[in-house]
C-alpha positions as CSV (number, residue, x, y, z in Angstrom):
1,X,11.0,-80.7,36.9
2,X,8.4,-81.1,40.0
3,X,5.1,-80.0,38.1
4,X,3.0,-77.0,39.9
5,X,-1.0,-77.5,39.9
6,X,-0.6,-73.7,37.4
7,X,1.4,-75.6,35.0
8,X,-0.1,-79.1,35.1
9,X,-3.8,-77.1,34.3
10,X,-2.0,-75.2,31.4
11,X,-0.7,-78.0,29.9
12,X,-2.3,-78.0,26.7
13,X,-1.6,-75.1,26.1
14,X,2.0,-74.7,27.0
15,X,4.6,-75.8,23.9
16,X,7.7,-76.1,26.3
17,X,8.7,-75.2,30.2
18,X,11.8,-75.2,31.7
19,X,13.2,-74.4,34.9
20,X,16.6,-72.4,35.5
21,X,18.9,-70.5,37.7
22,X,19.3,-67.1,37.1
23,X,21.4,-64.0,38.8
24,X,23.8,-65.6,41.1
25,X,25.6,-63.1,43.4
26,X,28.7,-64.6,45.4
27,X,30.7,-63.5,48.1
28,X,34.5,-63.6,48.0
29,X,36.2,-63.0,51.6
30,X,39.4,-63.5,53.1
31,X,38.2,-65.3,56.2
32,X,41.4,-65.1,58.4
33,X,40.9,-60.9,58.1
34,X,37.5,-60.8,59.1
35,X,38.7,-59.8,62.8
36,X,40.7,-57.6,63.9
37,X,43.6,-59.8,65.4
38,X,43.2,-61.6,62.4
39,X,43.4,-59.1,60.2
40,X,46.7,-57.4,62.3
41,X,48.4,-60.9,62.2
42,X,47.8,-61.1,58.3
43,X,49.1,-57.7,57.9
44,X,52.6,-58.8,60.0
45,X,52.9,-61.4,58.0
46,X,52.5,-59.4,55.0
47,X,55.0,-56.3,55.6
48,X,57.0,-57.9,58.6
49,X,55.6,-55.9,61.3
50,X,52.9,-53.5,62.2
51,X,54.0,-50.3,62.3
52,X,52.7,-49.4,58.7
53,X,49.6,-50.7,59.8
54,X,47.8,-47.5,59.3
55,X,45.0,-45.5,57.1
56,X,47.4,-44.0,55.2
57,X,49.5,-47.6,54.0
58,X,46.2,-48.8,53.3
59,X,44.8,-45.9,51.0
60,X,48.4,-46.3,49.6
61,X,47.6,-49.6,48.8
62,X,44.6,-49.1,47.0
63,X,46.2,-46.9,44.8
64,X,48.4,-49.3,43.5
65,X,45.5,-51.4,43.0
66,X,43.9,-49.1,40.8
67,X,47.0,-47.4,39.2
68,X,48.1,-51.5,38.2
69,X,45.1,-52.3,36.7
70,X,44.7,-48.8,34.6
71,X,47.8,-49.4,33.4
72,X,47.1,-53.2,31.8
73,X,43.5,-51.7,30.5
74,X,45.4,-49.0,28.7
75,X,48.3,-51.5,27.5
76,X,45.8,-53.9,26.2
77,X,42.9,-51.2,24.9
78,X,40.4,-52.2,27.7
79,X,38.1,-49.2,27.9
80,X,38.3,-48.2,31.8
81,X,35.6,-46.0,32.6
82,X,34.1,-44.2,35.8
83,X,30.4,-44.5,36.9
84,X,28.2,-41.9,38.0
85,X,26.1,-42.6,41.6
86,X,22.8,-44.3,40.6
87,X,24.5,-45.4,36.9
88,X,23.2,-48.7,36.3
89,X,26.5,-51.1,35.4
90,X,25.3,-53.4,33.7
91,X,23.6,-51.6,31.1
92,X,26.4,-49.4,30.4
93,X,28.8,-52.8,29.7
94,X,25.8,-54.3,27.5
95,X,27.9,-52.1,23.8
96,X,30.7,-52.8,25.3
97,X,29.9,-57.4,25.0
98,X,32.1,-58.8,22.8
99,X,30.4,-60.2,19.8
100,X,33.2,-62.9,19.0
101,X,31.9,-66.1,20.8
102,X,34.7,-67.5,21.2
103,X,36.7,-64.3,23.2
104,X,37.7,-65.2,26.5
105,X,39.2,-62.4,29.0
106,X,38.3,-59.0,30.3
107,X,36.9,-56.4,27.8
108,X,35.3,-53.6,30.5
109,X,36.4,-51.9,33.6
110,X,34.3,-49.8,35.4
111,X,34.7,-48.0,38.5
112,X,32.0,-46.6,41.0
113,X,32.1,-45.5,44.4
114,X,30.0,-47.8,47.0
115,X,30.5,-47.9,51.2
116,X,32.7,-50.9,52.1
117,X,33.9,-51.9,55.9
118,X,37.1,-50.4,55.5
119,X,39.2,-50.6,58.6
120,X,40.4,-47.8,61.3
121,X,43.2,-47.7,63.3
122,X,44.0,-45.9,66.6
123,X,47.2,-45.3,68.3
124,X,48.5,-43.4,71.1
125,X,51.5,-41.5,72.1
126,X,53.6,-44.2,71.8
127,X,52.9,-45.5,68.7
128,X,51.1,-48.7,69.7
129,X,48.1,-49.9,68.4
130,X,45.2,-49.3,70.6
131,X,41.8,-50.3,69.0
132,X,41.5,-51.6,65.3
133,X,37.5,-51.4,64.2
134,X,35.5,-51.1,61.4
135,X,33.0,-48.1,61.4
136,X,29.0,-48.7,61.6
137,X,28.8,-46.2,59.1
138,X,31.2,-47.8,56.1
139,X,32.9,-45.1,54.1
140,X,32.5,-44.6,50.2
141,X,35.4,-46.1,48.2
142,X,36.0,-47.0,44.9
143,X,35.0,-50.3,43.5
144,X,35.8,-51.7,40.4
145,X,34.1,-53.7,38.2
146,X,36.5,-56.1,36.0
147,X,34.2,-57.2,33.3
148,X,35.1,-60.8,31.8
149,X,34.0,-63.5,29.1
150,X,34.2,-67.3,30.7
151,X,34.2,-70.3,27.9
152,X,31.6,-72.1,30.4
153,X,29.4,-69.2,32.5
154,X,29.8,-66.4,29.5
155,X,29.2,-62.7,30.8
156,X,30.8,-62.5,34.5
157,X,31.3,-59.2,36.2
158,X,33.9,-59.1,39.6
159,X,33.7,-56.2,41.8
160,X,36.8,-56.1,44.1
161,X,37.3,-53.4,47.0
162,X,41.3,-51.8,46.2
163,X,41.2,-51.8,49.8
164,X,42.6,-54.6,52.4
165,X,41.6,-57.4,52.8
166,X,40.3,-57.1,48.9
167,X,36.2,-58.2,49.3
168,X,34.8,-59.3,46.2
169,X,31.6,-60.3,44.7
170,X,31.2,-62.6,41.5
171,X,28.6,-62.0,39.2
172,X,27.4,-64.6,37.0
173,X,24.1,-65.9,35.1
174,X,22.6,-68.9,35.1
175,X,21.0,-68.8,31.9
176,X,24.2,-67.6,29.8
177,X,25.8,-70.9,31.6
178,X,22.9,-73.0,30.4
179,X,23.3,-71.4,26.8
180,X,27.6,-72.2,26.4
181,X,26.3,-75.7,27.7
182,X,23.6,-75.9,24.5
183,X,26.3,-74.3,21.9
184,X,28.9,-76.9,22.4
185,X,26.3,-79.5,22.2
186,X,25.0,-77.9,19.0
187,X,21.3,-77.6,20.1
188,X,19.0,-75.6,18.8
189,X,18.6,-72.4,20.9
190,X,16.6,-69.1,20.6
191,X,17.3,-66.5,22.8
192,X,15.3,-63.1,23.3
193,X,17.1,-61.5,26.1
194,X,17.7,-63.4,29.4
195,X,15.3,-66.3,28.2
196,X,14.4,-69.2,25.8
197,X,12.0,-68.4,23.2
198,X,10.5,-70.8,20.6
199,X,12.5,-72.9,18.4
200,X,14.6,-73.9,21.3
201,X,14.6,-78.0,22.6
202,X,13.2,-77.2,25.7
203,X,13.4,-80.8,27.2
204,X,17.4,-80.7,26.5
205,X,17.6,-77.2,27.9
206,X,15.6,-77.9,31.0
207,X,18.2,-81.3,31.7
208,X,21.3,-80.0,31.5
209,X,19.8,-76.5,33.5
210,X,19.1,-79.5,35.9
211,X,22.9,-80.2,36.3
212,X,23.3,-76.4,37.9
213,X,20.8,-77.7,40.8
214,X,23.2,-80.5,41.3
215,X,25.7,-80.7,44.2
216,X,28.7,-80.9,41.5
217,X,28.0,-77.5,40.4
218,X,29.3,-76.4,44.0
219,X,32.7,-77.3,41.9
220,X,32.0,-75.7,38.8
221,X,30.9,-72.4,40.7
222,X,34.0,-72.2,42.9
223,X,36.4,-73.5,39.9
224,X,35.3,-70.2,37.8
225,X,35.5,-67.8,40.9
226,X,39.1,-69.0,41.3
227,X,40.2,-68.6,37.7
228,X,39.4,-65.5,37.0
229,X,39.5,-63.9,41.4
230,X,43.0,-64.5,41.3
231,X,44.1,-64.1,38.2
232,X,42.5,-60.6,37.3
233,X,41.7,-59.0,40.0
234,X,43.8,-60.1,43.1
235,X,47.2,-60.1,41.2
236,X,46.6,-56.2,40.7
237,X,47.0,-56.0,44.4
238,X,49.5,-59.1,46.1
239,X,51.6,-60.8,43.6
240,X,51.3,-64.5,43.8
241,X,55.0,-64.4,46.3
242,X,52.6,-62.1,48.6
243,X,50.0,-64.6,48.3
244,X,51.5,-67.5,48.9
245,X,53.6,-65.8,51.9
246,X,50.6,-64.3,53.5
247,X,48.4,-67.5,53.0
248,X,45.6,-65.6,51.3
249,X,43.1,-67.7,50.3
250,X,39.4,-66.5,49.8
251,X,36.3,-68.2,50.7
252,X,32.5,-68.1,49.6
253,X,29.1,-67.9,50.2
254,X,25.9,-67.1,48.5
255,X,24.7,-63.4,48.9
256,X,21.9,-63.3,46.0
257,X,20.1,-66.0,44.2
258,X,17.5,-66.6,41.2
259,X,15.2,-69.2,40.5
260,X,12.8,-68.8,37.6
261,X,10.1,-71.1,35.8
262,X,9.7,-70.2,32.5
263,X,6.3,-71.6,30.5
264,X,5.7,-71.1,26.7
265,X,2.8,-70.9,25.2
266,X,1.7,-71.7,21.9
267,X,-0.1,-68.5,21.7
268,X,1.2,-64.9,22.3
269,X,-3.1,-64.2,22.7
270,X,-3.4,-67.0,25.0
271,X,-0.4,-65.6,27.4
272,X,-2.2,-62.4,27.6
273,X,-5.8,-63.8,28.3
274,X,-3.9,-66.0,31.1
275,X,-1.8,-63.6,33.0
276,X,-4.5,-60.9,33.0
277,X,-6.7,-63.4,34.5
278,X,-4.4,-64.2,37.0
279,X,-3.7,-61.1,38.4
280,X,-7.5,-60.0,38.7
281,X,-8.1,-63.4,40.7
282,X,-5.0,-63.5,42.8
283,X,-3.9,-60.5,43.9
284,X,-7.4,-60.0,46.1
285,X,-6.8,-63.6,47.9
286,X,-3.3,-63.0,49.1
287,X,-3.2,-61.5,52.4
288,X,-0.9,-62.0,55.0
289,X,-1.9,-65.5,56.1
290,X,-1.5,-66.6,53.0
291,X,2.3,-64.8,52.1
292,X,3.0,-66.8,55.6
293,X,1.9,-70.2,54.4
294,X,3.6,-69.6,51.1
295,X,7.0,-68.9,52.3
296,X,6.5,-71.5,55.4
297,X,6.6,-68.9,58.2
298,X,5.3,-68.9,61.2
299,X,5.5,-65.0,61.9
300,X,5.8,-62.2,59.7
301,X,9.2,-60.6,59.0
302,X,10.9,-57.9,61.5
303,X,10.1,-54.6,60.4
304,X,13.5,-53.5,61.1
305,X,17.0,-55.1,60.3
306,X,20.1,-55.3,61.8
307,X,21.6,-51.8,59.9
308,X,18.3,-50.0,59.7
309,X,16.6,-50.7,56.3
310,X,12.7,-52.0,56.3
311,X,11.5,-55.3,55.7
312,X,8.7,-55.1,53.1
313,X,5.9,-57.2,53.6
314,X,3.4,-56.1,50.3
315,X,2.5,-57.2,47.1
316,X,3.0,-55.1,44.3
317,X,2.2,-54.4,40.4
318,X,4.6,-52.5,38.6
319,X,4.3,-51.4,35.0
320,X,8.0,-50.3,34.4
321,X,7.7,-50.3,30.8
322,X,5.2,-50.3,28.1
323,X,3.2,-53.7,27.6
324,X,5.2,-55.5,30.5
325,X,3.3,-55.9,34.0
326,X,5.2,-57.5,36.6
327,X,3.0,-58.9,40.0
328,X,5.4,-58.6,42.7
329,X,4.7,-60.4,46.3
330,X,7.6,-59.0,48.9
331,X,8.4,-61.0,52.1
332,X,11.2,-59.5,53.8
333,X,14.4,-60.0,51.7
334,X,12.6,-62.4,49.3
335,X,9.9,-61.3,46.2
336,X,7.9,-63.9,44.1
337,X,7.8,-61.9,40.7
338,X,5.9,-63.7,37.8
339,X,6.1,-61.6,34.3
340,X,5.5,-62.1,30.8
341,X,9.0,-62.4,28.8
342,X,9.0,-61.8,25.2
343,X,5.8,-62.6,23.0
344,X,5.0,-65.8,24.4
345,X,7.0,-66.9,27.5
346,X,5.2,-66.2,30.8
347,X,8.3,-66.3,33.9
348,X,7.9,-67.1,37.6
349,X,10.6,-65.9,39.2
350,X,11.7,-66.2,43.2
351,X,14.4,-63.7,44.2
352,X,16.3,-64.0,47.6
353,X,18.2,-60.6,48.0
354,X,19.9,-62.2,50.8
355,X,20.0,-65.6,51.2
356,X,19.9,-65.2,55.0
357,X,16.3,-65.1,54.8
358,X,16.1,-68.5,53.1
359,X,17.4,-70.0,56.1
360,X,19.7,-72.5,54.5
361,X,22.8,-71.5,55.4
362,X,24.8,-69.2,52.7
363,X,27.8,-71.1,52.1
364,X,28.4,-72.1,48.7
365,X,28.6,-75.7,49.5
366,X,24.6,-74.9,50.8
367,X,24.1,-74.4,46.9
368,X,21.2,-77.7,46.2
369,X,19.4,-77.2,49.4
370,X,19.2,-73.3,49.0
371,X,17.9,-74.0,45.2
372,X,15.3,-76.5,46.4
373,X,14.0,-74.2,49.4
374,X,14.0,-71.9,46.5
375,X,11.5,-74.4,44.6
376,X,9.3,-75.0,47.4
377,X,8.6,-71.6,47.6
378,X,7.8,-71.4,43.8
379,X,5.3,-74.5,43.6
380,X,3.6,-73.2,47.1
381,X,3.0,-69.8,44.9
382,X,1.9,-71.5,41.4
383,X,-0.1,-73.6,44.0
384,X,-2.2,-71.0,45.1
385,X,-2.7,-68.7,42.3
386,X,-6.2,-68.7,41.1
387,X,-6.6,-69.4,37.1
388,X,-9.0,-68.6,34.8
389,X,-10.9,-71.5,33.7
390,X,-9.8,-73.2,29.7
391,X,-12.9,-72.9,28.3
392,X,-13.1,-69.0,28.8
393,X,-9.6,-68.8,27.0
394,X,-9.4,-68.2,23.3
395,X,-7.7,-70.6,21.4
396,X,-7.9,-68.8,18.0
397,X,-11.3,-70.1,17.0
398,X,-13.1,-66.4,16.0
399,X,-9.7,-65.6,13.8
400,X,-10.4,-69.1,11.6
401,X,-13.9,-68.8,11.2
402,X,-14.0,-67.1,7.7
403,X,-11.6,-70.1,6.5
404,X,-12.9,-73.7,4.9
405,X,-13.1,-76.5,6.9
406,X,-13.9,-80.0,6.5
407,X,-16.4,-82.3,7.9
408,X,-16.6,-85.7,6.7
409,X,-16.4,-85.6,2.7
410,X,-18.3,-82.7,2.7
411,X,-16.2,-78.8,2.1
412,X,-18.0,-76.4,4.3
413,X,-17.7,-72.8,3.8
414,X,-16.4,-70.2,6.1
415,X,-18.3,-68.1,8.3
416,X,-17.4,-64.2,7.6
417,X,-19.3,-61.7,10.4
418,X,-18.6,-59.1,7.6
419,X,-21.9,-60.4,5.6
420,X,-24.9,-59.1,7.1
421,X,-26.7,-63.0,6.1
422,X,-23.9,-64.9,8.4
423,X,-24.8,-62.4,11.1
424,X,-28.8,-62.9,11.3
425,X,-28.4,-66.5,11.1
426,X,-25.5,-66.3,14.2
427,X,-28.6,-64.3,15.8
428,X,-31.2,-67.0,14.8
429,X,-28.8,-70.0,16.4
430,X,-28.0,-67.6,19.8
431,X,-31.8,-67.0,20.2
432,X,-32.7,-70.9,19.9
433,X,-29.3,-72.4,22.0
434,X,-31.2,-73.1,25.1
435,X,-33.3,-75.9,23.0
436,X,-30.8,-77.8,20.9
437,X,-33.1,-80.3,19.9
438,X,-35.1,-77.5,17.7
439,X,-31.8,-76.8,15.6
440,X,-32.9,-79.2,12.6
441,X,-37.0,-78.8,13.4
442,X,-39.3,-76.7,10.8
443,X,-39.0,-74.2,13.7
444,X,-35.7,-73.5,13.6
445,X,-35.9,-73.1,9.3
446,X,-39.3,-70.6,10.0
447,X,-36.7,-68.6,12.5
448,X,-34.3,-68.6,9.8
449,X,-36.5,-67.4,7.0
450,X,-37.7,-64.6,8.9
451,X,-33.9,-63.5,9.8
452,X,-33.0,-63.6,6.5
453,X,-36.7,-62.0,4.5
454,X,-36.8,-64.7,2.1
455,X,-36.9,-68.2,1.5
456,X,-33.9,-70.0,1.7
457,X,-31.8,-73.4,3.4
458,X,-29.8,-72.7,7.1
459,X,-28.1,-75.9,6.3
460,X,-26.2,-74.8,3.6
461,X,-23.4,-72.8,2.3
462,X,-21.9,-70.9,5.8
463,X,-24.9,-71.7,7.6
464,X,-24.0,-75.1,8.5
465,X,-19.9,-74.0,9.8
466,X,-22.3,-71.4,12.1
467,X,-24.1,-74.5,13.8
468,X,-21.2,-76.7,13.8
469,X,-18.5,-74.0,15.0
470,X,-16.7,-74.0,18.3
471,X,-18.7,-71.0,19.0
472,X,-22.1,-72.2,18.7
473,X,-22.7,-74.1,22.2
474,X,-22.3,-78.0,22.2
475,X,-25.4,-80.0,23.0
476,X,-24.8,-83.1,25.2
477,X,-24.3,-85.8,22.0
478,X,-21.6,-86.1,19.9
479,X,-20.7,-83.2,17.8
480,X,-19.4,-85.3,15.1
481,X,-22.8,-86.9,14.2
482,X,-25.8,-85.6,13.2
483,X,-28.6,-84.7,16.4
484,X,-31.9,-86.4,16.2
485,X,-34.4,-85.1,15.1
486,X,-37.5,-84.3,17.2
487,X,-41.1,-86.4,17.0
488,X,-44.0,-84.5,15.5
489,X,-47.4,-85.7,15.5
């Protein structure tokens, strides 16, 4: 893992890191059908001619499509379920997850209603064909969501138009690939959501996560998009005879992808002190130079795209749910998030909501080099940010205070701020800081005495923790020998 001036200055603090693919969104197309003679020539090969090439054979179509696959749900007590608009998917199939680890197959069907470029067709009074077009304005028609359990990615979700040519997106996690990986290697592994949490072997985790960088995992993405494309969602549609006569064959590419660096600290305190920090010194210094030099652009992005929506250029901080705070910077169709996950796990995340914008190429085969423009992106970010210095963080020192220590063979007692003695004297060592030397002088016992309204020794019982405590200021000689001890006279 290339180390990030953020994580190389946190070092000491950190107890693991890792780095890890997360949400990867791919798109499954029939190529050939793209066009519209394509698309015509497909369909003759398909149903011999085309004069059913028409809206109505193609709505009839996607009935059979869904009609097929209600019918296997119900025979093998798949709940199949409709979606309201806005109905987040994912967290409706989260009680539906099978808690068997070793079920493979679907468990969920869901079906919503999304636009999708379904195509037209125009003929005149002779029955011929004259234009065959998509509409700019796509029409709303059902998809489905097909739900599944892989041995090797875990939790994948397909959603497949019913109508031709049958687009598709697959769904799958990073992180749940990473964690089959660990299982059948018997590592230890914690999980707390979508992330690694303490108790987990972090270097182990973070090697084979390396292997999904890797340009073999082209292979092991398009293997899982095959097994599953064809043989529960497509066969609901063209048998495999159809498939094999009409040479359908899908291709993909990369629509959405995730990067995240996840650091854990050995302190849930020390997270907090950090990120807060972070965000009161960063998000002032990050203007629009800056967001250029990050993502290695020379302009800013459009304001408009291609089908109307706006490119955001902003940086954001969102508070979506109690105790989480996520620092968002938005660069067209990419957003550098960075988040605190769980107790002690502080995430980085890069998002590319189309990997257009990363200007890699989207094919699947583009996979390592999207990843690493990905990563370049992330260290420029975690390069920049501005930290708050070490020695302002609090490493636990005013929680152990009022316990025992040792130094040398001698037992010293703790210092408790509930006494009213400890206090004074903590008063009496402020005041005379700024002259070190006077710590073990007359002076410094005559302070003392008159802090504490009677005659007594500083040096002893909780006294001497107070001098010798992280607190206290260090003078410039070594704090594990006595100071010397000023000339009088």
């Amino acid at each position: 893992m290339k180390s990030d001036h953020f994580t190389r200055y946190h070092e000491e603090l950190l107890e693991g890191s890792y780095d890890c693919v997360d949400r990867i969104v791919v798109n499954a197309y029939f190529e050939f059908a793209q066009s519209a003679g394509g698309f015509r020539s497909w369909w003759r090969t398909l149903m011999g001619s085309d004069e059913t090439l028409d809206r109505a054979h193609m709505e009839r179509m996607a009935g059979w499509f869904k009609r097929r696959l209600e019918a296997y749900a119900k025979k093998n007590k798949i709940p199949f379920l409709y979606c309201d608009a806005g109905e987040r998917k994912h967290e409706k199939a989260e009680p539906y997850v099978p808690k068997d680890p070793d079920f493979t197959g679907m468990f969920l069907v869901l079906v919503g209603r999304a636009p999708a470029p379904v195509w037209e067709v125009e003929r005149n009074s002779k029955n011929q064909i004259t234009n065959l077009y998509r509409k700019k304005k796509w029409p709303y028609v059902n998809h489905y969501h097909i739900h599944l359990m892989d041995p090797d990615w875990g939790h994948i979700t397909i959603r497949i138009c019913g109508y031709p040519p049958f687009g598709a997106q697959v769904i799958a996690n990073g992180h749940e690939w990473v964690e089959c990986q660990a299982r059948k290697r018997s590592l230890p592994i914690e999980m707390e959501g979508n992330c690694f949490t303490g108790g987990s072997d972090f270097q182990a985790l973070n090697q084979i996560a390396k292997t999904l960088r890797a340009a073999r995992a082209v292979g092991r993405l398009t293997k899982v998009c095959d097994r599953w494309l064809y043989s529960a969602c497509l066969c609901f549609a063209l048998d495999s005879e159809q498939q094999e006569r009409s040479d359908f064959k899908y291709q993909y590419a990369f629509y959405q992808l995730e990067h995240s660096r996840n650091l854990l600290f050995k302190r849930g305190t020390t997270l907090d002190e950090v990120y807060e920090k972070l965000l009161d010194r960063t998000r002032r210094a990050l203007d629009v130079k800056t967001l250029k030099t990050i993502f290695g652009r020379k302009y800013r992005p459009h304001n408009q795209t291609k089908r109307g929506s706006m490119c955001r250029l902003e940086k954001v901080i969102e508070r979506p749910a109690y105790n989480l705070t996520v620092f968002q910077l938005h660069f067209g169709k990419l957003t550098l998030k960075i988040y605190d996950k769980g107790d002690r796990v502080l995430r980085v995340e890069i998002v590319a909501h189309n990997v257009k914008d990363l200007r890699c190429g989207a094919l699947v085969e583009k996979m390592p080099r999207l990843l690493k423009t990905m990563q370049e992106y992330l260290h420029n970010f975690l390069n920049i940010v501005q930290a708050a210095h070490v020695s302002f963080l609090d490493e636990g020192t005013f929680d152990d205070l009022a316990t025992p220590s040792q130094r040398g063979t001698k037992r010293l007692a703790g210092v408790d701020f509930n006494k009213v003695r400890i206090r004074r004297v903590v008063a009496a060592v402020v005041a005379l800081g700024p002259k070190p030397l006077v710590l073990r002088s007359p002076i410094w016992r005559e302070k003392c005495a008159k802090s504490l309204d009677r005659n007594s020794n500083p040096t002893t019982r909780g006294v001497r923790r107070t001098i010798w405590s992280r607190s206290a200021a260090k003078p410039w000689w070594n704090v594990s020998a006595d100071p010397p001890l000023p000339r009088h006279g």
